[in-house]
C-alpha positions, 0 to 999 in steps of 0.5 A: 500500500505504502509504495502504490501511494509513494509511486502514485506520487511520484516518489521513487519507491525503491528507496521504501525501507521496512524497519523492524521495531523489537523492542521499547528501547528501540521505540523510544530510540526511534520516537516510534508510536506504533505498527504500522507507521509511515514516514517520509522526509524524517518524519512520521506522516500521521504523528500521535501525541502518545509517548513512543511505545511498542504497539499497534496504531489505529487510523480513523477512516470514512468507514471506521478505524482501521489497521491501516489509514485510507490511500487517500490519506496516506497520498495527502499526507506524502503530497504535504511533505 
């Protein structure tokens, strides 16, 4: 999903880098909210509020919350960056 969005906008995706986050050390160290998280320029795309921690997200969408955010939303937010 995440690379059909980034090609949708014309952003090369083979520079798309999947991180495997083990630990809470390792999401304190990354400033990481939650799986699945999307980053793009440094930066999460959809940033929470909460303290890092090793979790799941859940992102709010036209039909409800969902494990994944709408495609849509996901292109808003790599077309802000």
């Amino acid at each position: 999903m995440f690379r059909e969005a980034l090609t949708a906008e014309g952003i090369a995706a083979d520079r798309l880098t999947i991180r495997v986050v083990a630990s809470e050390d390792d999401a304190t160290a990354l400033a990481f909210h939650g799986s699945p998280t999307f980053t793009a320029g440094g930066g999460d795309l959809f940033p929470a509020p909460s303290t890092p921690a090793l979790s799941c997200l859940v992102y709010l969408t036209s039909h409800g919350l969902s494990g994944l955010p709408a495609p849509a939303a996901l292109r808003a937010a790599l077309a802000a960056t």
